[in-house]
C-alpha positions in Angstrom: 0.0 0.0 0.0 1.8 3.6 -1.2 0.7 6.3 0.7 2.8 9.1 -1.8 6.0 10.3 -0.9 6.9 13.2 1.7 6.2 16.0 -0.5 2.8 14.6 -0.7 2.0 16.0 3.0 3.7 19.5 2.7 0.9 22.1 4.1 3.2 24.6 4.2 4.6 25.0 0.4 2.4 24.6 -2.4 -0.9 24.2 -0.5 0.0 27.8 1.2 0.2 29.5 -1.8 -3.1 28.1 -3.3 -5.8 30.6 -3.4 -8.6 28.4 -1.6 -6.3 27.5 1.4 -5.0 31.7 1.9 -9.4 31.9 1.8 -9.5 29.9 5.1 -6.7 31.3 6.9 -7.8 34.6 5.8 -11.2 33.9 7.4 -9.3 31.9 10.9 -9.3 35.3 12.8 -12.9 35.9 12.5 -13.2 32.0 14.0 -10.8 33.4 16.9 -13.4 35.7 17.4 -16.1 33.7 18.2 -14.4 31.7 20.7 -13.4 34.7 22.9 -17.5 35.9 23.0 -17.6 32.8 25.1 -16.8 34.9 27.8 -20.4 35.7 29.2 -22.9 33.3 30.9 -26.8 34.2 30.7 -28.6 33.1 33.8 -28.0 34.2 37.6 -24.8 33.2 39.7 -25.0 31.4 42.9 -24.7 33.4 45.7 -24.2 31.5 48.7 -27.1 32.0 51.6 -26.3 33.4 54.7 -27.5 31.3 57.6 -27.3 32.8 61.0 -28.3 30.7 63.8 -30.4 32.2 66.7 -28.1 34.1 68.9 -29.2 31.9 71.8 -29.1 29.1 70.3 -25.6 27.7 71.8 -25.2 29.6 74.6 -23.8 28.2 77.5 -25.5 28.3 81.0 -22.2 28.0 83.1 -24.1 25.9 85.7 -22.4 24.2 88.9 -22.4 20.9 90.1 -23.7 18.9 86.9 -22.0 15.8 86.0 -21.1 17.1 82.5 -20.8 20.8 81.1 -21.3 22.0 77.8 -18.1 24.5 76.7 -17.6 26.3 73.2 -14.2 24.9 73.1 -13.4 23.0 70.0 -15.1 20.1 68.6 -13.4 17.0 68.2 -14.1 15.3 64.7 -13.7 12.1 66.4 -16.3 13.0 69.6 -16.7 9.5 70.8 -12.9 9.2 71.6 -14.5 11.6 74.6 -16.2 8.4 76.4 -12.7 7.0 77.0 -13.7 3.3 75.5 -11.6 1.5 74.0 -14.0 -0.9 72.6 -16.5 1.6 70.9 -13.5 3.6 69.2 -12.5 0.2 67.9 -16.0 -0.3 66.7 -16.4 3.2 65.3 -13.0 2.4 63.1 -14.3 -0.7 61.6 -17.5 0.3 60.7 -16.3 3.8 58.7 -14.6 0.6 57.0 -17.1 -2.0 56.6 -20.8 -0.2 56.7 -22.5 -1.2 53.4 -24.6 2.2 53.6 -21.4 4.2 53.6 -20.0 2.0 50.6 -23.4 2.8 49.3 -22.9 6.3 49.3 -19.5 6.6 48.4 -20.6 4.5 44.7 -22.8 7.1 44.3 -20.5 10.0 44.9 -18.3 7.9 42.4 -21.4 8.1 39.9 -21.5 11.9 40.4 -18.0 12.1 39.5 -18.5 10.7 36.5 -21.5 12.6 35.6 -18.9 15.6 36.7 -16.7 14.4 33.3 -19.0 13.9 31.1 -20.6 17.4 31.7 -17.4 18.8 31.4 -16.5 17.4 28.1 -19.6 19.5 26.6 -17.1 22.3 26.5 -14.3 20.7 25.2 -13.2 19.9 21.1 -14.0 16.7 20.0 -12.0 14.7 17.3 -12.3 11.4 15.5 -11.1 9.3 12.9 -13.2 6.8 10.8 -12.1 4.7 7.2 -14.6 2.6 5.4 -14.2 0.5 2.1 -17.4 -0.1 0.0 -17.8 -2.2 -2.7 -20.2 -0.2 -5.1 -22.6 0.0 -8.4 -24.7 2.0 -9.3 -28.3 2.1 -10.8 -28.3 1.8 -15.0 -31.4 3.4 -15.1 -30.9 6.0 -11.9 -29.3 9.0 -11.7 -26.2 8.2 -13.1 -27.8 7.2 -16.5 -28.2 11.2 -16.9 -24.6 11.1 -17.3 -24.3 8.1 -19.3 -21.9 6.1 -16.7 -21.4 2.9 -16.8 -23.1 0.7 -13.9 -19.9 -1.3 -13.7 -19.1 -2.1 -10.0 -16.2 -0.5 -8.5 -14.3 0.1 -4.9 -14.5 2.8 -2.6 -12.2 3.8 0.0 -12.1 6.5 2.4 -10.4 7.5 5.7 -9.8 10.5 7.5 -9.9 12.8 10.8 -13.3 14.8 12.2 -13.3 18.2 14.3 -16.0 19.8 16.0 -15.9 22.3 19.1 -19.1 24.4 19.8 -18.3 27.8 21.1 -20.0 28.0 24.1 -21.2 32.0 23.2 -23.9 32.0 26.4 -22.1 29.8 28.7 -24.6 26.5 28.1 -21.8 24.3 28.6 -20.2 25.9 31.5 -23.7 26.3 33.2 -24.2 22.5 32.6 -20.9 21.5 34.2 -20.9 24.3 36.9 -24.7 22.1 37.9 -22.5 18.9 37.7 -20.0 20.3 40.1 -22.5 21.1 42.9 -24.5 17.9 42.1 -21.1 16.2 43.0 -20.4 18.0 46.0 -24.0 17.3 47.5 -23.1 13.5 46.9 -19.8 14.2 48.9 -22.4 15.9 51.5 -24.6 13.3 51.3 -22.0 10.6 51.6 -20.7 12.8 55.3 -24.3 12.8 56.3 -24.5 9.1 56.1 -20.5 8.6 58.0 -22.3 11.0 60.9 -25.3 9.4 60.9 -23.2 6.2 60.8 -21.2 6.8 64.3 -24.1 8.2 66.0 -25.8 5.0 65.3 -22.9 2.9 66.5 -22.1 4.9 69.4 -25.9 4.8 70.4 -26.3 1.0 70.0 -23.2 0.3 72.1 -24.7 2.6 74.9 -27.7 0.6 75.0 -25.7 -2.8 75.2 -23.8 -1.4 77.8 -27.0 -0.6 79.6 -28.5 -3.7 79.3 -25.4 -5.8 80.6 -25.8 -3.6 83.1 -29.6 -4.3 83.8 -28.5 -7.8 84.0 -25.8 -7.5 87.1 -28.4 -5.4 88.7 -31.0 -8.0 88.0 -28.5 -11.1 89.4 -27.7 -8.7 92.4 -31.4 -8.5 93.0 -31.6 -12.1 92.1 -29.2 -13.4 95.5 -30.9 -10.7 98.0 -34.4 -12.6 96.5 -33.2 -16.0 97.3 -31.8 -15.1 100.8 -35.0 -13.5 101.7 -36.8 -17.0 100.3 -34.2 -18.7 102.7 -35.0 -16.3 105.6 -38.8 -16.9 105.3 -38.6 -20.7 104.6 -36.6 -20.4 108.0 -39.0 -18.7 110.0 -41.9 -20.7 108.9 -40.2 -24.2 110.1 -39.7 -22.2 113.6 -43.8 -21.6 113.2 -42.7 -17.4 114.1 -43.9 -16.8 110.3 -46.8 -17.5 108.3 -46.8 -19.9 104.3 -47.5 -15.8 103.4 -44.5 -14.9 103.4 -42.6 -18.1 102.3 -45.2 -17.4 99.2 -44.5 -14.3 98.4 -40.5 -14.8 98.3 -40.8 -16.9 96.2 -43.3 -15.1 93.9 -40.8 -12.0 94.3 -37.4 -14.9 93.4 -39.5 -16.2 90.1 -40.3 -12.5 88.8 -36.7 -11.7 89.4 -35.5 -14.4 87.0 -38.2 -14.0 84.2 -36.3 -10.3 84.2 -33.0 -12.1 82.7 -33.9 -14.4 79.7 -35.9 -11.1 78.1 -32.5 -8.8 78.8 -30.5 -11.5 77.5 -32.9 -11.8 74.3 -32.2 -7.7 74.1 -28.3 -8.3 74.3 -28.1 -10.2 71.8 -30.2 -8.8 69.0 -27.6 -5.5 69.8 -24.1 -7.5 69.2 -26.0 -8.4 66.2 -27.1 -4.8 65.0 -23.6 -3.6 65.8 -22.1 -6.6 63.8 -24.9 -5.5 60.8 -23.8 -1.8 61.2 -19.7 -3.1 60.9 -21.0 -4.9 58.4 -20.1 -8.4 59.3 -22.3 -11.6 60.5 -23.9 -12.2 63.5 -22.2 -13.3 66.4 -18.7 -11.9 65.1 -18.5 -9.8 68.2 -19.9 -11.8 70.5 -16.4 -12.7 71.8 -15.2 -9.0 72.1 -19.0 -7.6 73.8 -20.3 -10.4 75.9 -17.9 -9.0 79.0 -20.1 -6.9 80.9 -18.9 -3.3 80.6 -19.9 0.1 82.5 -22.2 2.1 80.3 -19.8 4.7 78.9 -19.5 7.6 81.1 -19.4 11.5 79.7 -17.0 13.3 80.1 -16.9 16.3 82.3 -16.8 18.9 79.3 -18.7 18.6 76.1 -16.9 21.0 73.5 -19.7 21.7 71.2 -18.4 24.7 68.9 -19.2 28.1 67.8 -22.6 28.8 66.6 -21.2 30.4 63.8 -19.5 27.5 62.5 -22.3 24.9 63.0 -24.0 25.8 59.2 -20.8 25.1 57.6 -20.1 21.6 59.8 -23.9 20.5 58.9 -23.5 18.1 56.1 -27.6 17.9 55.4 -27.1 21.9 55.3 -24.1 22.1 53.1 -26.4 19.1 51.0 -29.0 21.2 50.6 -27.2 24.3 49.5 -25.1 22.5 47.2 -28.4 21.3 45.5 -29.7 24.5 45.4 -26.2 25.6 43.7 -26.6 23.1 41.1 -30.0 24.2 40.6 -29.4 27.7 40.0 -26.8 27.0 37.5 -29.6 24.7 35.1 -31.4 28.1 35.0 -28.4 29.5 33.1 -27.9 26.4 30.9 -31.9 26.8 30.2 -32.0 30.0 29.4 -28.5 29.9 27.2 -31.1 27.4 25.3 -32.9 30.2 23.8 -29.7 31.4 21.8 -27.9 30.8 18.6 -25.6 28.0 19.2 -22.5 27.9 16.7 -20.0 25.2 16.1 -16.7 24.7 14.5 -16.5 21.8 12.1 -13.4 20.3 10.2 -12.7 17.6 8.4 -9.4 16.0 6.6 -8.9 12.6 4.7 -8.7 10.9 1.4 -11.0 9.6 -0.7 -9.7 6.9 -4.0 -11.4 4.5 -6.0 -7.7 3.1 -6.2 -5.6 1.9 -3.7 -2.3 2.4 -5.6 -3.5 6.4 -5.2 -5.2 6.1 -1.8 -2.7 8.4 0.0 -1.9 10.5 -2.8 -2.3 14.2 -2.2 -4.9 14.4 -4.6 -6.7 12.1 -3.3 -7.7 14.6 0.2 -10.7 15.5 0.7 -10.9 18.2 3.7 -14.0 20.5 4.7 -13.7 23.3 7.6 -16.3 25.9 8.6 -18.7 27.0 11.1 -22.4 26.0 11.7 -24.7 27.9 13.0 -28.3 26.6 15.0 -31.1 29.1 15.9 -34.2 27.7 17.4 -36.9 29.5 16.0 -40.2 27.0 16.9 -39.9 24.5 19.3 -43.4 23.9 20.6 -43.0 25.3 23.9 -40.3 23.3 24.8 -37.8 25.6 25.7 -40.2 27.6 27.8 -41.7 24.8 29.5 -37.6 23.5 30.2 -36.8 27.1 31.6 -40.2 26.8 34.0 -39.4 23.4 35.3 -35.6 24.6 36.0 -36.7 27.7 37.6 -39.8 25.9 39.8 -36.9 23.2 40.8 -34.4 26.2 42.0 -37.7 27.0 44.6 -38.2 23.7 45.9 -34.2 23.8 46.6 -35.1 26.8 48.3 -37.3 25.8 50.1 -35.7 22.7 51.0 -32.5 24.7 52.1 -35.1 27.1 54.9 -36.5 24.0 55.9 -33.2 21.8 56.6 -31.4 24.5 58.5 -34.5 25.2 60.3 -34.7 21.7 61.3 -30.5 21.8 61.8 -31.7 24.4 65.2 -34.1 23.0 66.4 -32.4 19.7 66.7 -29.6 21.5 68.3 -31.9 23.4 70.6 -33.3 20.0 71.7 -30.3 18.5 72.0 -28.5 20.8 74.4 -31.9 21.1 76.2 -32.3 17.3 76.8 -28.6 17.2 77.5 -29.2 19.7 80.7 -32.6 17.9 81.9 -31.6 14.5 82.2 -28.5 15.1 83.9 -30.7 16.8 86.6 -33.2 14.3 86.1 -30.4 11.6 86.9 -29.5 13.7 90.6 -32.9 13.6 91.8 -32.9 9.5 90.9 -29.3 9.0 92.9 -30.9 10.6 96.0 -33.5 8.1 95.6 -31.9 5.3 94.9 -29.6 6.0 98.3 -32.8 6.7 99.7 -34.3 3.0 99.1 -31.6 1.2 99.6 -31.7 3.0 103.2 -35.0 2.1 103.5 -34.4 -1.6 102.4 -32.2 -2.1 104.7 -33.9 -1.1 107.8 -37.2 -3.1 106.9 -34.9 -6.0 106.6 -33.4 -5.6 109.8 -36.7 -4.8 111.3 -38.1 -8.4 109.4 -35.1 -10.3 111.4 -35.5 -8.8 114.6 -39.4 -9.6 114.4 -40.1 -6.1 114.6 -41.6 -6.1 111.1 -43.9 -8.2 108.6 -42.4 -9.4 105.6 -44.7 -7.1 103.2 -42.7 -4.1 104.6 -39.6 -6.1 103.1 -41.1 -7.1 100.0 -41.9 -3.8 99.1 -38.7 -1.9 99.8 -36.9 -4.7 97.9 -39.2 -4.3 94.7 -38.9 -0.4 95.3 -35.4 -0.8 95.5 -35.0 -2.6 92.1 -37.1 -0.5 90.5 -34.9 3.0 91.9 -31.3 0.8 90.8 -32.9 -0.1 87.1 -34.3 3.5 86.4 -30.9 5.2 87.7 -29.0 3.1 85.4 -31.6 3.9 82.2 -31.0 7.5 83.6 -27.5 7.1 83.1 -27.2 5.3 79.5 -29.5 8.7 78.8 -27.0 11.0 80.0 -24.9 9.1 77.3 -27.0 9.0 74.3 -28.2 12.4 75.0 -24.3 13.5 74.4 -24.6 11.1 70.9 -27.4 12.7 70.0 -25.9 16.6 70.5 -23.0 15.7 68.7 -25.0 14.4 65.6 -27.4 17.3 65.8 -23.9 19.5 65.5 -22.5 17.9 63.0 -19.7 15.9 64.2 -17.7 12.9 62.8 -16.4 14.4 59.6 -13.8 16.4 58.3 -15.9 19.1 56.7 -12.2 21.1 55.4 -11.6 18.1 53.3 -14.8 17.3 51.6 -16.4 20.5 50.9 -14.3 20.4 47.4 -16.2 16.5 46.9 -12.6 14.7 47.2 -11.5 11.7 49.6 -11.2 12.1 52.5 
């Protein structure tokens, strides 16, 4: 195959001079021209909305004598290192590794990227090269027999390189990819929401665990003072100084004890099993590491929680929402640039031969290079009713921004609130608790000194067990109530490395 000699290719002797090639380059400024009026965008820019929170709204009461104080010193990404637990930072560390939903999200922030590329390549030249080979006759009694030509069959060949690059005059293609962008940084947003959501959730089930293992020592506790009191009264009814009353009731008060453990068991369990579901392993794989009974987490004795100023820009569901609004703003523009001329640049170089032997001959080229120019002029309402729907989408992202960092205050309003309350709640219940125990104690005593009946014993102990299991709910409270004010601020992300939509 002879593709012609090197003289063949020279675009910058003979072709030069010719007077249809100094035609184009006399006409390549005015193409030069058109490019630069890319430089304007139709539609409105994004401005970013202010969101002040209440002025209240974190402010610090500077109260004495609670267990745990709310400060604005800085918030720690990682908030649950705070509860000094080994176990549940271990947990929290292979679940932001495991967690199918957090995988979930981070294949759909992938998706986004890749919508990110493809919108960006609307802007960009685009270039191909194609060849065929045909083998060819035409009609005897078509067109060709106008002409007289022979209908004899013959070969076709042709290759070559295509060009096109639309000048993007009313910034359609930049509006397009500046929508992608904030589309991709709401799935980054969305994929933060999901890691915080993610180790509130695992910090919250652990607490509960913890409480429970502790509802069972409190309930075996209760279960040996039963079974002496069963011995006590069995005792005094062989001496005949008691009445089948009281063994009775003992026992009544021993069997209701142990029914307590097989239903807290049932509710240990199913939690190892929802933390191994939220690490995203199979049951009973912690079982080994959780089944030691451990103390419900304790808080510590300051919470940093921030700056007010700082908590819309640590939100993930807020930054979300504003990056959708950003994204929806910007398909106004890429609407509205709709309603313009749209004009392309369009090249074409290559050879054409019914011959091989001549194939890549110079005179065998073929080459085309120009612009094109598109106007809509009826399009059925189309255009209209595209702008509409863009514009009544940017409303509803409005919208939807008020109402998320509405919601974003009030969930930190309730959050400190309950945070405060139930720590006062839990002082009233340890004066109780002290109190029954107290009381327990004396009506026992009173019971073995014969001073007492049994009933007075009965119900101090029930009293009692009641007081120790509501003190300790009290306290898994105080701890969940700190999980739930660090999700409601925002924490367990690094919000200055993922605003841009990168990894983290």
């Amino acid at each position: 195959m002879r593709f012609g000699n090197e003289n063949d290719f020279d675009m910058t002797g003979e072709f030069a001079n010719r007077p249809d090639a100094r035609k184009y380059i006399r006409h390549l400024p005015v193409f030069l021209s058109l490019a630069f009026l890319g430089a304007c965008a139709v539609g409105p820019d994004f401005k970013r909305p202010v969101s002040t929170p209440p002025a209240h709204l974190m402010e610090t009461t500077g109260e004495t004598g609670r267990q745990s104080q709310v400060v604005t010193g800085k918030m720690e990404t990682a908030w649950w290192t705070l509860f000094n637990d080994e176990i549940l930072s271990e947990l929290q560390e292979r679940a932001q590794r495991g967690n199918f939903d957090l995988q979930l999200a981070a294949a759909r922030l992938a998706q986004s990227r890749a919508q990110t590329g493809i919108a960006n390549s609307a802007g960009l030249p685009h270039l191909s090269i194609g060849g065929s080979y045909a083998r060819a006759a035409d009609s005897a009694n078509g067109q060709m027999a106008l002409l007289g030509a022979p209908d004899t069959p013959y070969d076709i060949m042709q290759a070559g390189f295509n060009a096109s690059w639309e000048i993007d005059m009313w910034g359609h293609a930049r509006r397009t990819s500046e929508s992608a962008a904030a589309s991709l940084q709401a799935s980054a947003f969305q994929r933060e929401g999901v890691r915080v959501s993610l180790a509130a959730e695992v910090a919250r089930t652990y607490i509960q665990l913890r409480h429970v293992q502790t509802q069972l020592d409190i309930t075996r506790q209760n279960l040996a003072i039963a079974e002496n009191a069963l011995k006590l009264a069995d005792s005094r009814v062989k001496n005949g100084i008691a009445t089948r009353f009281e063994s009775a009731a003992s026992s009544a008060q021993l069997a209701s004890t142990k029914a307590l453990i097989p239903r807290l068991e049932e509710q240990r369990d199913a939690l190892m099993n929802a933390l191994a579901l939220l690490l995203g392993e199979p049951p009973r794989t912690l079982d080994a590491m959780l089944t030691p009974t451990h103390q419900i987490p304790p808080v510590p004795s300051e919470v940093p929680i921030g700056l007010s100023s700082e908590l819309a820009r640590r939100r993930p569901d807020i930054l979300q929402a504003e990056a959708r609004l950003h994204a929806a703003t910007a398909a106004i523009g890429a609407a509205k640039a709709d309603f313009y001329p749209r004009i392309s640049l369009n090249g074409s170089l290559g050879f054409q031969s019914l011959n091989l032997d001549t194939f890549g001959n110079w005179a065998s080229r073929t080459f085309a290079v120009g612009p094109t120019l598109y106007l809509p002029i009826f399009e059925g309402g189309r255009l209209r009713g595209t702008l509409a729907l863009s514009e009544a989408r940017q409303q509803e992202a409005v919208i939807a921004y008020q109402k998320t960092v509405l919601h974003a205050w009030h969930e930190v309003d309730d959050a400190l609130s309950s945070y405060s309350e139930v720590q006062r709640r839990g002082e009233q219940l340890a004066l109780a608790f002290g109190q029954y125990r107290q009381a327990y104690q004396v009506a026992l005593r009173r019971y073995e000194q014969g001073a007492a009946e049994y009933l007075m014993v009965l119900t101090a102990q029930r009293s009692l067990l009641a007081s120790q299991m509501e003190l300790a709910d009290n306290t898994s409270r105080v701890s969940l109530a700190m999980v739930n004010l660090y999700k409601a601020l925002g924490g367990g992300w690094a919000a200055q490395t993922d605003e841009k939509g990168g990894q983290r």
